[in-house]
N, C-alpha and C positions, 0 to 999 in steps of 0.2 A: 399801353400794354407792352410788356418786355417780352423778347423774343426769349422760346423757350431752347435752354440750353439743352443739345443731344449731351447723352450718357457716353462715357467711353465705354462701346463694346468690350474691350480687352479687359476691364473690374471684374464681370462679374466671375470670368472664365477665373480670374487669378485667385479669387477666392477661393472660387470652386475646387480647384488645382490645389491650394493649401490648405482647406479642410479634411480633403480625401486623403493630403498627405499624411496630417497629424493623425486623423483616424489608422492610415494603414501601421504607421509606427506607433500607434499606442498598440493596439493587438497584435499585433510583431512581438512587443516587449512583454507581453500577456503570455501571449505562447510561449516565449521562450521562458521563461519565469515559471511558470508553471505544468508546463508541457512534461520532459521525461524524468520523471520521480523514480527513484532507485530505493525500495524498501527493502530493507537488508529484513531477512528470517528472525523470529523473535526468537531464538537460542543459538544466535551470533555470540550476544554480550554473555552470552553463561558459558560457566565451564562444566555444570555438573546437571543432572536431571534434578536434582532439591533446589537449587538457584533458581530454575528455570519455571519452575512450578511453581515455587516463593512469588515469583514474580506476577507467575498469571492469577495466581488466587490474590494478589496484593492491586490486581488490577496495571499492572507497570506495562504487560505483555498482553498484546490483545489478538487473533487471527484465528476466525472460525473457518480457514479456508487453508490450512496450513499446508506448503508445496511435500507431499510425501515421500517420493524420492529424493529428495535433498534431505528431509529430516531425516530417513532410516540411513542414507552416509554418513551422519552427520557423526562426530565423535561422543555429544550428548547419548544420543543414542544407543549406539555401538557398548560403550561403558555400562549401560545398565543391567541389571539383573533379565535374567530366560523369560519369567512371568513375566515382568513389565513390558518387557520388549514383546511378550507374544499378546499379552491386552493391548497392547498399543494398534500393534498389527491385527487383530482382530475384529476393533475398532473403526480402523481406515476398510475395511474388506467390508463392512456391515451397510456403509454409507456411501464408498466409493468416497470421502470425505474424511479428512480430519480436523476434527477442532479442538483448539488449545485445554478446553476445559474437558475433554477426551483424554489427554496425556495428563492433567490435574487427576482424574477420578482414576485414570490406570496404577500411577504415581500411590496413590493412596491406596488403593485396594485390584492388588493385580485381576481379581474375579470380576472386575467392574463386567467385559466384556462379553461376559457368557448369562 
């Protein structure tokens, strides 16, 4: 019978040590990858309120959650006609909420609001 050879204690530790390494830099590279996303407003790319609407009826432009103070600065905005600008606003006061297919239906018929 041959005598049984001990293990080197220090394998398993080394493993262990480089497992946890690979794991902590795979989700390291995970998070940073995917972690802070910067969505620009979806009437950045437009210059006009028709562009912009084109866009969400065409499905291009999508955000049922749209930042309101940023859009009522916005130059879109600001350019468009009292009605629209005041269905818009109407709108956002109704729901505390604006969504894109809200400035669609304003867009088309300033009365949407009331």
């Amino acid at each position: 019978m041959r005598p049984l050879k001990t293990m080197n204690k220090k394998q398993p530790i080394k493993s262990m040590f480089l497992f946890a390494l690979l794991l902590t830099l795979m989700f390291g590279a995970l998070i940073v990858v995917t972690g802070p996303q910067v969505y620009a407003d979806i009437w950045d790319d437009d210059d006009t309120m028709e562009e912009l609407v084109k866009d969400i009826d065409n499905g291009k432009d999508n955000d049922d959650d749209m930042n309101w103070d940023e859009f009522k600065d916005s130059k879109i905005f600001k350019q468009e006609d009292i009605e629209t600008q005041g269905c818009i606003e109407n709108r956002q006061e109704l729901s505390n909420n604006l969504a894109d297919y809200e400035v669609l239906r304003c867009f088309e018929d300033s009365d949407y609001a009331y």
